[in-house]
matplotlib code that plots the C-alpha trace (Angstrom):
import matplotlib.pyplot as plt

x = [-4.5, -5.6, -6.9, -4.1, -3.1, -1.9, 0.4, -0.4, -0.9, -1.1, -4.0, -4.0, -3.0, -4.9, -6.3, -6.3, -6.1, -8.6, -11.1, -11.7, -14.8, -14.8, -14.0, -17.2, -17.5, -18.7, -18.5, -16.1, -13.5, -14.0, -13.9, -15.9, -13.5, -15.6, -13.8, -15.7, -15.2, -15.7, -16.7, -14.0, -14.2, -10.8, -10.1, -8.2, -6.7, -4.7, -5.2, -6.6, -9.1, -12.3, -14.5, -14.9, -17.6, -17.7, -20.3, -20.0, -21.1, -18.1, -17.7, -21.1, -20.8, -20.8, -21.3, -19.4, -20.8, -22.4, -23.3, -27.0, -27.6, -30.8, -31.1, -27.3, -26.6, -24.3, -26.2, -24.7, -25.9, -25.1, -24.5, -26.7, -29.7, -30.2, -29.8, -28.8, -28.7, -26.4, -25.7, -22.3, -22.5, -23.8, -21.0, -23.0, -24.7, -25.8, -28.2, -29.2, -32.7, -31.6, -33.9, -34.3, -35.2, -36.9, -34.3, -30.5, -28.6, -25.9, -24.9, -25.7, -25.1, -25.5, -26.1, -27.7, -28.0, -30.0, -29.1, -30.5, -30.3, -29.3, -30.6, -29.2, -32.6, -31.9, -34.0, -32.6, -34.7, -34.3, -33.7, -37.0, -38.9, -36.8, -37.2, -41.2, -41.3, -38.3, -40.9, -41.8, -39.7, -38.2, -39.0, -36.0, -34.4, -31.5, -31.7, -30.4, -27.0, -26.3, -24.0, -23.9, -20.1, -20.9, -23.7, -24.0, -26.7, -27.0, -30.0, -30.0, -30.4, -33.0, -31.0, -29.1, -27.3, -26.0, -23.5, -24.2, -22.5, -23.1, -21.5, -19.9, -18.8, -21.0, -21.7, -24.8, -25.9, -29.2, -30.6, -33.0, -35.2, -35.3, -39.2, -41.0, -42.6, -41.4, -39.4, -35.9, -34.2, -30.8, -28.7, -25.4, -22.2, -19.3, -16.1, -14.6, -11.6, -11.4, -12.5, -14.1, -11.3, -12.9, -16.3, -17.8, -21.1, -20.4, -23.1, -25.8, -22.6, -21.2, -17.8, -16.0, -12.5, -11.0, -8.3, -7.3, -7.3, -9.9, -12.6, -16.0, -18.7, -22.7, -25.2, -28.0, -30.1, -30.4, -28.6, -30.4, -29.8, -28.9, -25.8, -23.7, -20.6, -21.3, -18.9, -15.3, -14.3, -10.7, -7.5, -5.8, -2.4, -1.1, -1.6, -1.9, -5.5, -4.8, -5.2, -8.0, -8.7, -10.8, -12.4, -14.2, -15.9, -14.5, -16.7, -18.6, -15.7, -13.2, -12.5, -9.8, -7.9, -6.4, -3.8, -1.1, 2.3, 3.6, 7.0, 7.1, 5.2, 3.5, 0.6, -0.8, -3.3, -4.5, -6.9, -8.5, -10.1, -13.8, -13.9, -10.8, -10.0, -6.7, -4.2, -4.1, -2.2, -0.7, 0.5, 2.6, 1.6, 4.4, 2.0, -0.3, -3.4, -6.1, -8.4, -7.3, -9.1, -10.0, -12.8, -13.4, -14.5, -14.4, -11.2, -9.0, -9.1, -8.9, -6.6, -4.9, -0.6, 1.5, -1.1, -2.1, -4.7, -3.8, -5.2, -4.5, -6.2, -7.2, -7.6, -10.6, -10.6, -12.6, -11.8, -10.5, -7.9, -6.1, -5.7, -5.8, -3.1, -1.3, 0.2, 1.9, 3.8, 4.9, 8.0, 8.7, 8.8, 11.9, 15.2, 14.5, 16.8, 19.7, 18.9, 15.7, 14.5, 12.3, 9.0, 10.6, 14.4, 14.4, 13.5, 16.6, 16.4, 17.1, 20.0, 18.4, 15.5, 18.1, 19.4, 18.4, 18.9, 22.5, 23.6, 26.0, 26.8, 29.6, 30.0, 30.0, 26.9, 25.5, 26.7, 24.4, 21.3, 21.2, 22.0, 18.6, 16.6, 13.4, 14.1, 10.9, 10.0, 9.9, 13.0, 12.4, 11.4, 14.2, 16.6, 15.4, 16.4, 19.8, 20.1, 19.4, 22.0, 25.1, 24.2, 24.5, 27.8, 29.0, 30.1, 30.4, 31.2, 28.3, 26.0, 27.3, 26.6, 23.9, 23.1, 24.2, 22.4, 18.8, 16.4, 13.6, 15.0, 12.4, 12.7, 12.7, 16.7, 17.8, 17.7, 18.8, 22.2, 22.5, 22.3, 25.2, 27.2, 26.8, 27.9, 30.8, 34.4, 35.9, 39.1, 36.6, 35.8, 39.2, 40.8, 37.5, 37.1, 38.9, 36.6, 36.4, 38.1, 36.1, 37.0, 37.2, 36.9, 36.2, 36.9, 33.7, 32.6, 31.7, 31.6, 31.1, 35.5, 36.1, 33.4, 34.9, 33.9, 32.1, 33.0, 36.2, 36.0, 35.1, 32.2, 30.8, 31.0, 28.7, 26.7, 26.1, 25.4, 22.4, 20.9, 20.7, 18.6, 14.8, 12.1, 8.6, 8.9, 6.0, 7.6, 11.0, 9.7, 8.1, 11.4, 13.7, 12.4, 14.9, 17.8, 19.2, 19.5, 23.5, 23.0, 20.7, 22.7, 25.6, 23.5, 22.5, 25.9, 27.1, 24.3, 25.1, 28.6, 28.0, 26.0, 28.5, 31.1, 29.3, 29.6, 25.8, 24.5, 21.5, 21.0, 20.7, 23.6, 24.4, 27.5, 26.9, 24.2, 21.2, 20.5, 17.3, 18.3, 20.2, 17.9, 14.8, 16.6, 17.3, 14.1, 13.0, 15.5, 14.6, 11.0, 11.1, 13.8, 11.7, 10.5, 14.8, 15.8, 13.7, 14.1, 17.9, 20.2, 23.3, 24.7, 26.1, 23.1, 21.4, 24.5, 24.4, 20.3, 21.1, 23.9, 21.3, 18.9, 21.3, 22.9, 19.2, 18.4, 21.1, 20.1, 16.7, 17.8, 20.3, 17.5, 15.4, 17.9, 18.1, 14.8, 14.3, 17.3, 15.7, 13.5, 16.8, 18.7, 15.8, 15.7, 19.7, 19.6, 17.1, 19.1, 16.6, 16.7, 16.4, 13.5, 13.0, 16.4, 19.8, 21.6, 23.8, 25.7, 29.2, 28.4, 25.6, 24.6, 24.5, 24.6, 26.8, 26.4, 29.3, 28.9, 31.2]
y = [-8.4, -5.1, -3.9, -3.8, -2.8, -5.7, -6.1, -3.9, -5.8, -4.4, -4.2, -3.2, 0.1, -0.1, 2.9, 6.6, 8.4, 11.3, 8.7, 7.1, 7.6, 4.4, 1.0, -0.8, -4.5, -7.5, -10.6, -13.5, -11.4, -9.7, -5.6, -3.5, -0.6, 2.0, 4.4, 7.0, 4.5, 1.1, -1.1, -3.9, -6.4, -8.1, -10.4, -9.4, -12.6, -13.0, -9.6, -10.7, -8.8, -11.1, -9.1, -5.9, -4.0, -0.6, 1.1, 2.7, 6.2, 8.3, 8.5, 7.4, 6.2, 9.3, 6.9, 4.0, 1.1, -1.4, -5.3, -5.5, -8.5, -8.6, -9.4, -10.1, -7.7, -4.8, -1.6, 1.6, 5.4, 6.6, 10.2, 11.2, 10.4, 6.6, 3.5, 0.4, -3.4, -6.6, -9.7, -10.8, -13.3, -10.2, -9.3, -6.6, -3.8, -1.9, -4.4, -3.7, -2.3, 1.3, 2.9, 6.6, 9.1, 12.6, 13.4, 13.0, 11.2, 11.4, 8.4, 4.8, 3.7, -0.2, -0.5, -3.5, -5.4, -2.6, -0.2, 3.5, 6.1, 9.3, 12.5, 15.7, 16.9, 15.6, 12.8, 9.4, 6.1, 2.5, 1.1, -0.7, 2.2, 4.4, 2.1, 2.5, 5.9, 6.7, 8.7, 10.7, 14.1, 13.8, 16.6, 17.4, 19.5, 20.6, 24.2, 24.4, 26.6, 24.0, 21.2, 17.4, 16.8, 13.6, 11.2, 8.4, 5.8, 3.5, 1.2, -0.6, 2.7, 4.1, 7.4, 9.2, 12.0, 14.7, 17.5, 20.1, 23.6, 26.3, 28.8, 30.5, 27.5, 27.7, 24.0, 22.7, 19.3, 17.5, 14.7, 12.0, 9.4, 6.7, 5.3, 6.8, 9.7, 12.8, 16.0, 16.0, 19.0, 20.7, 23.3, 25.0, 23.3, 26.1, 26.2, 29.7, 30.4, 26.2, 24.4, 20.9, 18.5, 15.0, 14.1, 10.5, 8.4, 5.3, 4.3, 7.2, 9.3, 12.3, 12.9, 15.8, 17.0, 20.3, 22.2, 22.7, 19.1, 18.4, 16.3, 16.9, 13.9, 14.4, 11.8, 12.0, 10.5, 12.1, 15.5, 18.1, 18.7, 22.6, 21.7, 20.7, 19.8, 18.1, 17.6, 18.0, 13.5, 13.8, 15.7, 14.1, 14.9, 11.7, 13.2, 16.9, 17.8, 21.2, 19.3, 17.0, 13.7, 11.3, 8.8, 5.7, 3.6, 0.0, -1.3, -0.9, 0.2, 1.3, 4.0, 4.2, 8.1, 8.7, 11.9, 13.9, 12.3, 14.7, 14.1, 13.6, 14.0, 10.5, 10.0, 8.1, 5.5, 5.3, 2.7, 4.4, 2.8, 5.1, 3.8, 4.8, 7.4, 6.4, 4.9, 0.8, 0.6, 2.5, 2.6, 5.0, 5.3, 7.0, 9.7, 12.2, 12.8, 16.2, 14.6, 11.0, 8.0, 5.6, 3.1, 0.2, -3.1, -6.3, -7.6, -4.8, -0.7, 0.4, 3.4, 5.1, 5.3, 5.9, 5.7, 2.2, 0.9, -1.0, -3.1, -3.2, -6.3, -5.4, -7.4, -5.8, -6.8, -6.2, -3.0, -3.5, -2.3, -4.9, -4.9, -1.4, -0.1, -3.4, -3.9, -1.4, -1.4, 1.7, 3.3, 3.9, 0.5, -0.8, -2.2, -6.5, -8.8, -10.3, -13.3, -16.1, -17.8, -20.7, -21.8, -25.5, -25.4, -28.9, -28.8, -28.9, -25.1, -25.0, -22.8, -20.3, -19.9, -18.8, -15.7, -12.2, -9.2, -8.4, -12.2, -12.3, -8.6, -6.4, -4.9, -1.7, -2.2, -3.6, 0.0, 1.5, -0.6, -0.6, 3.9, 3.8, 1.9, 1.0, -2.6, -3.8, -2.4, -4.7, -5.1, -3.0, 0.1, -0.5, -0.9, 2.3, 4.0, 3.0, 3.3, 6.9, 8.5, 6.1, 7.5, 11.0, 10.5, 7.9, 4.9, 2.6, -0.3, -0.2, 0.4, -3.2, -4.8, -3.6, -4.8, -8.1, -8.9, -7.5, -9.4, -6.8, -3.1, -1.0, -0.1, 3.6, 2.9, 0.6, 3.4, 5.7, 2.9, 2.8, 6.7, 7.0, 4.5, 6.0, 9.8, 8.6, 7.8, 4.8, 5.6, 5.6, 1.7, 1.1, -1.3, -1.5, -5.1, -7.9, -7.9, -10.9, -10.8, -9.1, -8.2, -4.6, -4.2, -6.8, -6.8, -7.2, -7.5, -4.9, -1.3, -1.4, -2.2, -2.7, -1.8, -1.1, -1.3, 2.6, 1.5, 0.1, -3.5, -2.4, -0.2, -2.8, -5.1, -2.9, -2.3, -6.0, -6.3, -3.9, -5.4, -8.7, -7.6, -8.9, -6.1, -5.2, -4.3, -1.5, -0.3, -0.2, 1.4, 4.6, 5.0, 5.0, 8.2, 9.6, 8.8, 11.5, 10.8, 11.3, 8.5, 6.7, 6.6, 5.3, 2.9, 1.3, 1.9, -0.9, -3.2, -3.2, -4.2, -6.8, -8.6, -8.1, -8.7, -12.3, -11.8, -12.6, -15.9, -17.7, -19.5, -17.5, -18.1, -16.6, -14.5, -13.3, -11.3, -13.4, -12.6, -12.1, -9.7, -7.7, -7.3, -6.8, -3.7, -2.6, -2.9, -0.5, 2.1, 1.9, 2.4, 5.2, 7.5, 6.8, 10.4, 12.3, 9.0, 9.8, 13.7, 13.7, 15.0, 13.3, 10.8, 8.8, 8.6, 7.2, 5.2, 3.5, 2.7, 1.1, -1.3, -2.0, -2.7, -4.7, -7.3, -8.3, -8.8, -11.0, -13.0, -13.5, -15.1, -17.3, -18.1, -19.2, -21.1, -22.9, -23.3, -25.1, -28.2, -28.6, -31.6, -32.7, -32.5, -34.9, -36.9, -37.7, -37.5, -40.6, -42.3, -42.1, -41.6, -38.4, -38.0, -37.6, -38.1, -37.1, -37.1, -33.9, -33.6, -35.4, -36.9, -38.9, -39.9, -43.4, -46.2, -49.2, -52.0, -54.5, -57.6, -60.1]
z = [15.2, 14.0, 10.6, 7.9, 4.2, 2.3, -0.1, -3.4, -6.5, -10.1, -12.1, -15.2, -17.6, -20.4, -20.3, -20.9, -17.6, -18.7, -20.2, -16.7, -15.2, -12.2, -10.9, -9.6, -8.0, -10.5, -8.8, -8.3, -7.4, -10.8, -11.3, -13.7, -15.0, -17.0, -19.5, -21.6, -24.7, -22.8, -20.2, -19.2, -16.5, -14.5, -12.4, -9.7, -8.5, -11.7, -13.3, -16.2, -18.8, -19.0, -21.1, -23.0, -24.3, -26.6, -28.8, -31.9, -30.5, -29.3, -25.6, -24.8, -21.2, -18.7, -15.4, -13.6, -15.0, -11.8, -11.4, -10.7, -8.2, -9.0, -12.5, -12.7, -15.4, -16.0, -15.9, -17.6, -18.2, -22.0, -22.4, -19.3, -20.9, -21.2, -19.1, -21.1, -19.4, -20.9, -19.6, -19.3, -22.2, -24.9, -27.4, -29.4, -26.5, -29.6, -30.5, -26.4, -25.8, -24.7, -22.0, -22.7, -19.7, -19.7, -17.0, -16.9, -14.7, -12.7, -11.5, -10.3, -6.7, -5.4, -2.1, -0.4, -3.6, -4.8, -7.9, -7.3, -10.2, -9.1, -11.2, -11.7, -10.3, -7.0, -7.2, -5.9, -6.8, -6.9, -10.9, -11.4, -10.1, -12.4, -15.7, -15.0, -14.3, -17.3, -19.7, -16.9, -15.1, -12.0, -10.1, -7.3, -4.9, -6.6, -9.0, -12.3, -11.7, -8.8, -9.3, -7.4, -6.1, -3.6, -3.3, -1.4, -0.2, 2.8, 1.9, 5.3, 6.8, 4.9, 4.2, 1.3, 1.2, -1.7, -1.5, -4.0, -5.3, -6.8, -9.2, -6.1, -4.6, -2.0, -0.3, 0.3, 2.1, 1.3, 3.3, 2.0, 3.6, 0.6, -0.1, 3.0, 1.1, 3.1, 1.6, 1.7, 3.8, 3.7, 5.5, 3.9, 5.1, 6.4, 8.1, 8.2, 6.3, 5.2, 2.7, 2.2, 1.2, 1.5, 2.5, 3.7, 5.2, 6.9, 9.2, 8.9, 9.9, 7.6, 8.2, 6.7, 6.5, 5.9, 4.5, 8.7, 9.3, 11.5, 10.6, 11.8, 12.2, 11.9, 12.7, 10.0, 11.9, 15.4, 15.0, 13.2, 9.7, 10.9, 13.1, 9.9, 10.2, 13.4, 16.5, 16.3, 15.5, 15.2, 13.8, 10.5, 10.9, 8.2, 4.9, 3.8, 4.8, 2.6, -0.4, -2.0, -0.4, -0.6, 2.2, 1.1, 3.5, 4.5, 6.5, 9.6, 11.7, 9.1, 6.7, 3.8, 3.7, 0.5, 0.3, -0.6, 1.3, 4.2, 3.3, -0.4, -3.9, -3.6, -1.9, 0.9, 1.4, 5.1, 6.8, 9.7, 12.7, 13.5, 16.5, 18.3, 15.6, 14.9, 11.4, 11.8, 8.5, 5.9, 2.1, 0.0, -3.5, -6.1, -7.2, -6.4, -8.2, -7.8, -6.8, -5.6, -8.4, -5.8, -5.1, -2.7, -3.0, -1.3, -2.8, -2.4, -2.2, -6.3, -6.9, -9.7, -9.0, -11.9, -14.9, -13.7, -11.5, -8.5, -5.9, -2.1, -0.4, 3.8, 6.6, 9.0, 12.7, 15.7, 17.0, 20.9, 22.7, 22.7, 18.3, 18.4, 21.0, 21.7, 25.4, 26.8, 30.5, 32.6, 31.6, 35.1, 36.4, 38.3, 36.9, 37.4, 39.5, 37.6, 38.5, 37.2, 40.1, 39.7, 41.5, 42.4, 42.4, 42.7, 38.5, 36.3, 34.4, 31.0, 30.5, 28.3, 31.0, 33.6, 31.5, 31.7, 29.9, 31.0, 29.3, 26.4, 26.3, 26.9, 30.3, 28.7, 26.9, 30.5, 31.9, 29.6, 29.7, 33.7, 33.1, 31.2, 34.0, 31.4, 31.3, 32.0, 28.8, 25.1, 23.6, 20.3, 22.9, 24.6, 21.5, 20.5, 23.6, 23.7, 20.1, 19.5, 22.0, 20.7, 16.9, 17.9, 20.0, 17.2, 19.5, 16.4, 18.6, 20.6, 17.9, 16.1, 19.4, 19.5, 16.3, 16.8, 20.0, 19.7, 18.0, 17.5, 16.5, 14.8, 11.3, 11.9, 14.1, 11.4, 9.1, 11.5, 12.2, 8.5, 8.3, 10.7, 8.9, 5.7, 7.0, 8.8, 7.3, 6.3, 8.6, 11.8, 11.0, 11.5, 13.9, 15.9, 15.0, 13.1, 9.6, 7.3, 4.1, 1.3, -2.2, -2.9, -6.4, -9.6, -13.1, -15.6, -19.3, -21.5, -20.4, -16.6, -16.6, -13.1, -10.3, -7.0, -3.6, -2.5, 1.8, 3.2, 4.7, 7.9, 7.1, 4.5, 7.4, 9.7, 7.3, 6.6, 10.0, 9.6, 6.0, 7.6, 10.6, 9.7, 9.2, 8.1, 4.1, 4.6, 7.9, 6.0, 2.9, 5.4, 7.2, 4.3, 2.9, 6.1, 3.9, 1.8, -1.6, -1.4, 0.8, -1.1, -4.1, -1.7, -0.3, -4.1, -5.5, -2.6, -2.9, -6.5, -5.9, -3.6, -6.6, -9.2, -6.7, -5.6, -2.1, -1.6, -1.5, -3.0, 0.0, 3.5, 5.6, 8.7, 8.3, 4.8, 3.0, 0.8, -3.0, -1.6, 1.3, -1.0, -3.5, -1.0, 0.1, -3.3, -4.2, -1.4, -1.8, -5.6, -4.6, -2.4, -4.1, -7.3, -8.0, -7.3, -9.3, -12.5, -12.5, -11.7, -14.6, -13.1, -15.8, -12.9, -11.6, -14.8, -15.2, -12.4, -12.9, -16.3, -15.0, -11.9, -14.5, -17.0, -14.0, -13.0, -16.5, -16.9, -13.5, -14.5, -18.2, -16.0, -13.5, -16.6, -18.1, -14.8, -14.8, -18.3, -17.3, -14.0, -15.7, -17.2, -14.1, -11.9, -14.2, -14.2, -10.8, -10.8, -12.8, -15.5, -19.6, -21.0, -22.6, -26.4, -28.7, -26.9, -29.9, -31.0, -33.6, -33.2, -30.3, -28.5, -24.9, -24.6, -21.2, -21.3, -18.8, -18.5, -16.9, -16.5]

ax = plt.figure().add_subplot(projection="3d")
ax.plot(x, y, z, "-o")
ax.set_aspect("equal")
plt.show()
């Protein structure tokens, strides 16, 4: 398997946006956020607030707060100018010893189980030696009208590395060999007519992407400082490389991309494999932000989307062919035999073994599978050949085969089927089938009236056909920004009415549509057509969210209700008393046994 997103989880929002300053790792699966007014620690697996911690000076912290492994304390930098240490069981951090330093700081960095203080000087050093030096200046590389944008330290590698600028915006890289004793050196960092969008060290390794889209890799190690950027690593083509991104490092072999969306005003969250220099998994996020708030830790990748902080667990695997690429087979291999032969036909064959792609299909849908002679390929690469041609000549008939007997379609032709359905007219649905019977319109309470059917029966029924094919949720959720919102709207409008309507059951069946199925799908088209959906002025439109909004409101108190008799229900069922009294006014429950 390779490396993949998870699903995204919410955090918390507690928080003023323009007070954040960073997320940092505790432990336990616990996160230290850090506003300028307080410190606050989560837990991620049930996303609650452990602890919280302020002071009575305004704003004082001006650094991410960090865990220190060491002395297993929370270390944080007040107003640039003081370090002050707590244990997780202090309620008071004014009553903390406050360490005061001659130079301000920057930031802190953990790395190896080892917090470094990084000064505005230049000068990077480990806490301890910091606290015992703190009455003394640190002397550093950087000058006074020169700014530090990026800093980063790899203690197993003995290396750190700072990007500064100046007033002109002029770029400069300085590299650091941490406790040996000798000078740090640097080199100015340009790419005509681009600019520095995201920068990252993973490994000893600097990469850098640019306003162009190529990212450039340096190794701080063996190449010389002066040949900044490095060699051309790779082309980022995924998010908009024009805009500012960030890149965290993952691990050893993988890097998390953070951008501006390609195709809409979200953004992006990429995991990228170094090694073969390629996306293994993606995530959208509903907003952009200039620069992207993101962190990593072990539990999850931390990033701001919509005011709130989120958290997207990852899997990391080996990277290998084999998890990277996936099989592939020749495109121009030979149609197969229509016929299974087996090594001993003296074995009874099963009668599913015996069949081959041409069984239980039309002979026009044969025609067209044997036309495309690629059927040594897998079944979604070959659904997706057929596929595409019968959308753009409309052969409707086809297409619900289609439908019907592949078991693997990629999302990206489901949407495309769906989009054809959608654009075409009730009238052209006609008479192609024999459809089940399906109310077209219902009556309900209050100010809905009656809700009618948007399709005919036999476009409902196609698309049916479509919402009950299975899919990848993430997969699903990239493809659907194809839709149009016309079609969108459609497309919610009839999901809508077949919950109203009842014609989706709680159970899956095999003919008709699931609560769930229908409501998975709503979810998604809800999801991605979320910024058009907000900032459209159409009172349909907003009509048609609020009665969306009002019938799953209602199925949720139901579904509680429902929930809260359960116990009742079991214990009837059992043939056992109700517990406590059963008595109601008027009336009472009560068991007779006669015996004769």
């Amino acid at each position: 398997m390779a490396a993949t997103l998870l699903n995204t989880r919410f955090l918390c929002s507690d928080f003023n946006l323009k007070n954040l300053i960073g997320v940092s790792e505790n432990f336990e699966e616990h996160l230290i956020i850090t506003c300028r007014g307080f410190v606050k620690i989560y837990n991620v697996r049930d996303q609650k607030l452990i602890q919280s911690w302020t002071t009575k000076t305004w704003h004082p912290f001006t650094s991410p707060a960090v865990y220190d492994p060491e002395s297993k304390k929370i270390v944080a930098v007040i107003n640039h100018s003081s370090i002050s240490r707590w244990n997780h069981a202090e309620d008071d951090i004014d009553k903390v010893k406050r360490e005061n330093f001659e130079t301000s700081i920057n930031q802190l960095i953990v790395s190896g189980g080892t917090v470094y203080v990084v000064f505005n000087s230049g000068r990077i050093e480990d806490l301890e030696s910091a606290l015992k030096s703190r009455k003394e200046v640190k002397p550093g590389c950087i000058e006074g009208n020169e700014t530090i944008t990026y800093a980063a330290v790899e203690k197993e590698k003995n290396i750190a590395v700072m990007v500064v600028k100046d007033q002109e915006s002029h770029l400069k890289v300085w590299k650091l060999h941490l406790g040996d004793g000798s000078s740090p050196v640097c080199c100015n960092m340009v790419v005509k007519d681009e600019n520095l969008t995201a920068i990252c060290m993973l490994s000893a390794k600097l990469y850098t992407l640019w306003s162009s889209g190529v990212m450039y890799c340096h190794n701080l190690h063996s190449d010389p400082i002066e040949r900044l950027p490095g060699r051309q690593y790779s082309t980022v083509n995924v998010i908009e490389a024009s805009r500012n991104a960030r890149i965290l490092p993952v691990s050893s072999s993988h890097m998390a991309l953070i951008g501006a969306d390609l195709k809409d005003e979200g953004s992006l969250l990429v995991l990228w494999d170094v090694k073969f220099a390629m996306v293994t998994s993606t995530r959208r996020l509903k907003m952009y932000y200039d620069p992207p708030y993101a962190w990593v830790s072990s539990v999850g990748i931390i990033v701001v989307d919509g005011g709130s902080l989120s958290c997207t667990p990852y899997v990391i695997a080996n990277s290998t062919l084999a998890t990277v690429f996936g099989s592939r087979i020749s495109s121009e291999a030979e149609c197969p035999p229509e016929t299974c032969y087996g090594w001993d036909a003296t074995v009874d064959v099963k009668k599913g073994e015996t069949q081959t792609i041409y069984a239980n299909k039309s002979e026009k849908l044969n025609e067209v599978l044997r036309s495309v002679n690629k059927l040594s390929l897998s079944e979604s690469i070959l659904a997706g050949t057929v596929i595409g041609p019968m959308v753009e000549n409309k052969e409707l008939a086809l297409l619900h085969e289609v439908i019907a007997v592949f078991e693997d379609i990629p999302e990206s032709y489901l949407v495309k089927v769906i989009q054809c359905y959608l654009r075409c007219k009730d009238s052209e649905f006609d008479g192609l089938f024999k459809y089940p019977v399906m109310q077209m319109e219902v009556k309900c309470q209050g100010e809905e009236g009656v809700v009618r059917c948007p399709f005919g029966p036999g476009k409902a029924s196609f698309i049916n056909a479509v919402l009950r094919k299975s899919y990848t949720d993430t997969h699903l959720a990239k493809e659907l920004n194809m839709l149009s919102f016309e079609d969108s709207l459609s497309l919610i409008q009839y999901l809508y009415f077949l919950i109203v309507a009842g014609e989706v059951l709680l159970c899956p069946g095999n003919e008709a549509l699931s609560l769930a199925e229908v409501s998975e799908w709503l979810s998604l088209i809800l999801d991605t057509k979320y910024h058009q959906l907000i900032l459209s002025s159409e009172v349909d439109v907003h009509r048609l969210l609020l009665s969306c909004f009002s019938r799953i409101t209602d199925m949720r108190k139901l579904l509680q209700e429902l929930i809260a008799i359960e116990p009742l229900v079991e214990r009837l069922r059992n043939d056992k008393a109700p517990l406590g009294n059963t008595s109601c006014s008027g009336y009472s429950l009560e068991r007779l046994v006669i015996t004769r």
